[in-house]
FIGUZA-794876 format. One line per field, with one value per residue (C-alpha): x, y, z; residue number from 1. Coordinates in steps of 0.05 Angstrom, whole numbers, plus 5000, padded with zeros to 4 digits. Layout:
BEGIN
x = c(X;...)
y = c(Y;...)
z = c(Z;...)
i = c(NUM;...)
REM end
This chain:
BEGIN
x = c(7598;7631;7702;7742;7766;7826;7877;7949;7991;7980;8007;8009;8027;8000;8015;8053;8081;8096;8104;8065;8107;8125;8050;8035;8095;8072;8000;8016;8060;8009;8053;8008;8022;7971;8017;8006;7986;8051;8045;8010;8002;7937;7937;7879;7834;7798;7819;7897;7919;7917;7956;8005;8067;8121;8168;8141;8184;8147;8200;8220;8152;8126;8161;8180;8132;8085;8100;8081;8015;7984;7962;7998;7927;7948;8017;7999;7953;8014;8064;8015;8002;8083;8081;8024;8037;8117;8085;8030;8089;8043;8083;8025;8050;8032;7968;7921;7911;7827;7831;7869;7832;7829;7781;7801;7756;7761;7727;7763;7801;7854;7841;7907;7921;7862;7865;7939;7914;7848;7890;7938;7869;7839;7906;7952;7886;7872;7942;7987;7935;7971;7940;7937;7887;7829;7849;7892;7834;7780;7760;7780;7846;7886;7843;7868;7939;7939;7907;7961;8031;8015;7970;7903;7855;7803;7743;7766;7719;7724;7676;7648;7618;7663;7697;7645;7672;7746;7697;7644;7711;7739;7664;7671;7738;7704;7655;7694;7731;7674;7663;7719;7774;7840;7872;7849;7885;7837;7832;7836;7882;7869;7913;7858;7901;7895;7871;7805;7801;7803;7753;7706;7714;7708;7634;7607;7623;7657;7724;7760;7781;7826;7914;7936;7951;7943;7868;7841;7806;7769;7713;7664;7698;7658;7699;7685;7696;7702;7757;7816;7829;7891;7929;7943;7911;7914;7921;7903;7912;7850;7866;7817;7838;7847;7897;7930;7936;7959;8016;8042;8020;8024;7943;7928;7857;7795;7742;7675;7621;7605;7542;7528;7469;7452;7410;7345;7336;7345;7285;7252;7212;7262;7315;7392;7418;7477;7462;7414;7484;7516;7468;7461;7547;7540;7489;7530;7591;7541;7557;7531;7547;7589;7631;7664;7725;7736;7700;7736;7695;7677;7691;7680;7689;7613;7575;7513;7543;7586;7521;7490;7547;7557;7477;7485;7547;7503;7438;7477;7523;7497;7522;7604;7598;7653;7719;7718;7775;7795;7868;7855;7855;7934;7927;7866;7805;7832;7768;7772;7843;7815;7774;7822;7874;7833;7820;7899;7898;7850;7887;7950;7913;7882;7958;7989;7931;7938;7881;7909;7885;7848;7891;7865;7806;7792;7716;7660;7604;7543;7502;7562;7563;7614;7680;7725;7798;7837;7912;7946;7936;7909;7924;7864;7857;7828;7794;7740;7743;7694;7705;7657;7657;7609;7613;7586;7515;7483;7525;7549;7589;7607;7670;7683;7752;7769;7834;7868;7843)
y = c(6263;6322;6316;6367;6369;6396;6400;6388;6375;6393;6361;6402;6389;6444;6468;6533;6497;6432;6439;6470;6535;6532;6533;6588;6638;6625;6639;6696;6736;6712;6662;6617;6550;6541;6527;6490;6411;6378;6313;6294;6325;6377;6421;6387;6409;6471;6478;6464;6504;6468;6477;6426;6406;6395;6374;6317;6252;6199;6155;6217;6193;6131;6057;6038;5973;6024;6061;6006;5997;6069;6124;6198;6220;6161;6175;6251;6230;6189;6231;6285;6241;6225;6303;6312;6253;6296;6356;6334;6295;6243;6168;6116;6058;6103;6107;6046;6015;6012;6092;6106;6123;6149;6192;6215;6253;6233;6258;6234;6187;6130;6164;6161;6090;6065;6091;6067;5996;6013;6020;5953;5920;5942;5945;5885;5841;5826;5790;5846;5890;5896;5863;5926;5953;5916;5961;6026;6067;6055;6109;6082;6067;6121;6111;6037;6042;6102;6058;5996;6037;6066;6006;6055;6001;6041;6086;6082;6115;6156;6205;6220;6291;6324;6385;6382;6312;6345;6383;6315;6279;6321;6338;6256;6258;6297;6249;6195;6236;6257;6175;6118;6154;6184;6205;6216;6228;6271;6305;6296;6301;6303;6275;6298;6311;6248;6251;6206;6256;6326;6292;6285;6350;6381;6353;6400;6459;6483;6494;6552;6562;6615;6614;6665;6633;6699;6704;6631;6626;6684;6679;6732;6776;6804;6762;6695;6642;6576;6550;6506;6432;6436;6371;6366;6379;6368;6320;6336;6302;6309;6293;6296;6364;6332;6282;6329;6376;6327;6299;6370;6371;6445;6448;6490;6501;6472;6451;6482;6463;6430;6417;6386;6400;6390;6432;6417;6400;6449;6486;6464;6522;6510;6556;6532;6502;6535;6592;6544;6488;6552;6581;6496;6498;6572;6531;6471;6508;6554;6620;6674;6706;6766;6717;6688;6735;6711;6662;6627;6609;6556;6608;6564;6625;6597;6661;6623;6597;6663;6698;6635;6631;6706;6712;6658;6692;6765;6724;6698;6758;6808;6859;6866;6844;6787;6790;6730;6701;6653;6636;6570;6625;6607;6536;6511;6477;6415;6383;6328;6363;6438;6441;6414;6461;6513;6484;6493;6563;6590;6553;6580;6653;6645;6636;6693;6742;6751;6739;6708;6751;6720;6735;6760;6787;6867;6881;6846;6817;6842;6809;6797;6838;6809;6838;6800;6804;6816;6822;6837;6802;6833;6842;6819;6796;6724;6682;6643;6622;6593;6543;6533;6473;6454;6394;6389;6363;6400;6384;6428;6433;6486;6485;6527;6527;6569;6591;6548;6570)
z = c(9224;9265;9230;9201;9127;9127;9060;9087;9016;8947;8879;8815;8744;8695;8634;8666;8717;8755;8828;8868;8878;8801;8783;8830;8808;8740;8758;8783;8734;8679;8646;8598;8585;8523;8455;8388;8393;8381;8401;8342;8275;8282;8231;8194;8268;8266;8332;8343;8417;8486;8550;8533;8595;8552;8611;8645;8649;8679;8694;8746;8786;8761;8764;8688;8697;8715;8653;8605;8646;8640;8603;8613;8650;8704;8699;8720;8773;8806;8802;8827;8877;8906;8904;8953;9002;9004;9017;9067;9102;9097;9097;9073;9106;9178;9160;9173;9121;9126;9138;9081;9019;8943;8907;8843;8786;8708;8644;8580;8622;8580;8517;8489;8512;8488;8415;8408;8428;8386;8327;8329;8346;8271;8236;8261;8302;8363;8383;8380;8434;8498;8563;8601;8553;8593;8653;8628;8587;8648;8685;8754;8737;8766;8832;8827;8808;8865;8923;8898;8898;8960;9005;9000;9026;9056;9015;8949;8888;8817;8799;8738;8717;8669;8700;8753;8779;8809;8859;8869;8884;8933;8975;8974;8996;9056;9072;9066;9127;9165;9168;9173;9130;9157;9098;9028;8967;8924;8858;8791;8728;8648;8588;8527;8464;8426;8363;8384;8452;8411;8358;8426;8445;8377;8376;8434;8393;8445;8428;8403;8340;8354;8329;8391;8445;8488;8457;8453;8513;8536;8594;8606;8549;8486;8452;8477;8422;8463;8505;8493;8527;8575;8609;8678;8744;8821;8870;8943;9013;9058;9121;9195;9220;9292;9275;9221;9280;9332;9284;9279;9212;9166;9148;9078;9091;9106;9057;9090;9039;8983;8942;8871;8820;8751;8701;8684;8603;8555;8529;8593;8639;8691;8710;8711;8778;8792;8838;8886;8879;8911;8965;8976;8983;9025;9079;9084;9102;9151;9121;9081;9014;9054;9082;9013;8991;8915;8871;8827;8757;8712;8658;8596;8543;8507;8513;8536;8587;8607;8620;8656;8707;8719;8727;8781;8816;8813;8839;8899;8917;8880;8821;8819;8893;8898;8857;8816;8769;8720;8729;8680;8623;8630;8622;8575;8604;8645;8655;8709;8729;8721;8786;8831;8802;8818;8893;8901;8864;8918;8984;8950;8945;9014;9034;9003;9006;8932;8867;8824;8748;8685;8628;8561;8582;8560;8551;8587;8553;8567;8623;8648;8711;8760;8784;8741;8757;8695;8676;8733;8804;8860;8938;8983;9054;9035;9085;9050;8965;8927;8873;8823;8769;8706;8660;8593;8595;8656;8719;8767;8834;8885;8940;9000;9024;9086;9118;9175;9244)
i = c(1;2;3;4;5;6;7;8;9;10;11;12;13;14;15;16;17;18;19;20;21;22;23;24;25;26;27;28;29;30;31;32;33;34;35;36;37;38;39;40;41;42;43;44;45;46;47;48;49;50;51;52;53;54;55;56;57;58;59;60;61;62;63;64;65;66;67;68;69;70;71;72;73;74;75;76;77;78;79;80;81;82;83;84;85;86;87;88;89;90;91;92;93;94;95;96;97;98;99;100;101;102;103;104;105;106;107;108;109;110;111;112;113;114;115;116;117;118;119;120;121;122;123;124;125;126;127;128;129;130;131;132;133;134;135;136;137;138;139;140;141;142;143;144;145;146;147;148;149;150;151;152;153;154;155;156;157;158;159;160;161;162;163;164;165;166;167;168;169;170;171;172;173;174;175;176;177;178;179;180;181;182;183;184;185;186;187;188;189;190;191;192;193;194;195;196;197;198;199;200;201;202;203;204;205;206;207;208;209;210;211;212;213;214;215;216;217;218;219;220;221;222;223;224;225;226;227;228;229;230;231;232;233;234;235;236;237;238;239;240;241;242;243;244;245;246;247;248;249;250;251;252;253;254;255;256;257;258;259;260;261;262;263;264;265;266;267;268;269;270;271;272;273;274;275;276;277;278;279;280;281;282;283;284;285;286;287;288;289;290;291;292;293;294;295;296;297;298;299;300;301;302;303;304;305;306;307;308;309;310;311;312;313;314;315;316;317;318;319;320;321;322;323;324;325;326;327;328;329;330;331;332;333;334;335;336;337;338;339;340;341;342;343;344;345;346;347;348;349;350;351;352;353;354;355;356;357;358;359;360;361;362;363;364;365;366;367;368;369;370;371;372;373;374;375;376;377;378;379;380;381;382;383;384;385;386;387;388;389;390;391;392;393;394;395;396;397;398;399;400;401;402;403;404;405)
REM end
């Protein structure tokens, strides 16, 4: 159980950006990706802005049998996928096959699939709904189609916590390393703008109503109306530090602690979880609060839960004592894709000694009493970043990545 983590390739697709480098010079000169819903007509929604990718060609990544098989959230994850094994150098068919494994994250999962075969079901019957629908709206399914194309036959798992669940996947991802696992492919991506998908969403109240794109999703700001859904995410290769380093291997960073809690019932006498899921996270990794250089946030824009998460980041570290950001203020709320994203964000920060800014943000709400890093990025020596994730209903994850030795 003595094995190194380490993070050797990244894949991104986001609504700024896909590629990693893309994403990241994006990020960076605050370019947002959020727009009008388009693929469908949403103008009868209260709440019509996402971070839509507009550019994505499947058939670029993904086998046209594949096509036919799988929704766009499994069509991200692959393609995220042939990114990261290309940039991790990593050829599957080197890896034995046993120690090779697949751990993705997924929320809303086959949404869009599933409705389309939802419909012919209740409009044309039950002969005209495609095969695949048995397999292409499950929640495992990108893990599955991702351990087929590429011969993953080792520890192979989805995870299932809302936003929370891109950080649960990737702390299993380490397990599964610190066992019998080589290689993992790790991470998470989202596809939630169907109609049925936004409908979902719409019933946690959550959302933003807002029509500016620059102004829609605000976290920690007076202004706080809700977020917006985004599309995309990350896909990660974890790889034992030892035999990344022995095979020559360019390692990103090392993930250094991870823990997972969940909030105790509203209304209850109980205080939230999060700031004991990150002293729990701080001890795993076997380091104090003064050792973490930036946190990146949840930042869901609900003013309840603003002033929860920045009373958890002051408990821990203490008033305005940690720069934290937001960077998914670009993008929309990616859900099973938005932690990951933000895994890569701080390994590609930790790289370039740069924070990454949340955009929008002018005036902090009060409570809110954290050094927030707003419109413009800003130079730091990075060593160790912080990830934090909730999903809707009470769960909650922290990740510690840490700089190469």
């Amino acid at each position: 159980m003595s094995a190194r983590a380490a993070i050797t390739g990244m894949g991104i697709l986001a609504p700024n950006g896909i590629g990693n480098e893309a994403y990241w010079r994006a990020t960076l000169t605050g370019r947002c990706g959020i727009a009008e819903i388009t693929r469908f007509d949403a103008s009868g929604y209260p709440s019509r802005l996402a971070g839509v990718i507009n550019d994505f060609d499947p058939a670029s990544y993904v086998p046209s049998r594949l096509i036919a098989q799988t929704d766009l959230w499994s069509q991200f994850a692959l393609a995220a996928t042939a990114m990261a094994l290309d940039d991790a150098g990593v050829d599957p068919a080197s890896v034995p096959e046993f120690t090779l494994g697949v751990v993705t994250a997924s929320s809303s999962a086959g949404n869009e699939f599933g409705q389309r075969e939802i419909q012919k079901l209740w409009s044309r019957g039950p002969q005209f709904v495609g095969a695949y629908q048995s397999i292409a709206w499950f929640y495992a399914a990108s893990t599955g189609q991702i351990s087929i194309r590429h011969g993953a036959r080792g520890a192979c798992c989805v995870l299932v916590s809302e936003q929370a669940s891109g950080l649960d996947a990737l702390g299993q991802a380490r397990r599964a390393i610190r066992s019998e696992a080589q290689v993992v492919v790790s991470g998470g991506t989202e596809a939630p703008l169907s109609p049925y998908a936004l409908v979902c969403q719409l019933a946690s109240g959550q959302l933003s109503d807002s029509a500016d794109p620059e102004r829609c999703f605000l976290p920690f700001d007076a202004s706080a109306r809700g977020h917006v859904p985004g599309e995309g995410g990350a896909i990660l290769i974890v790889e034992d530090a030892a035999a990344a380093a022995a095979r020559g291997a360019r390692i990103y960073a090392e993930i250094l602690g991870y823990a997972a809690g969940f909030d105790p019932w509203p209304g209850s006498a109980h205080s939230p979880s999060l700031a004991r899921t990150i002293s729990v996270a701080l001890a795993d990794a076997g380091i104090t609060p003064r050792d973490v250089d930036v946190v990146f946030a949840d930042a869901a824009a609900v003013p309840a839960l603003d002033r929860s998460e920045a009373a958890a980041i002051e408990t821990v570290f203490g008033p305005h004592a940690v720069p934290v950001t937001a960077p998914k203020t670009m993008v929309g709320r990616l859900y099973a894709g938005g932690a990951p994203l933000d895994v890569a964000a701080a390994v590609l920060a930790i790289r370039d000694g740069v924070i990454p800014p949340t955009s929008g943000v002018g005036e902090l709400a009060d409570g809110c009493r954290i050094d927030l890093v707003r419109g413009v990025t800003r130079p730091a020596r990075l060593r160790t970043a912080l990830v934090i994730a909730r999903g809707f209903g009470g769960f909650n994850a922290a990740l510690l990545v840490r700089a190469a030795d």
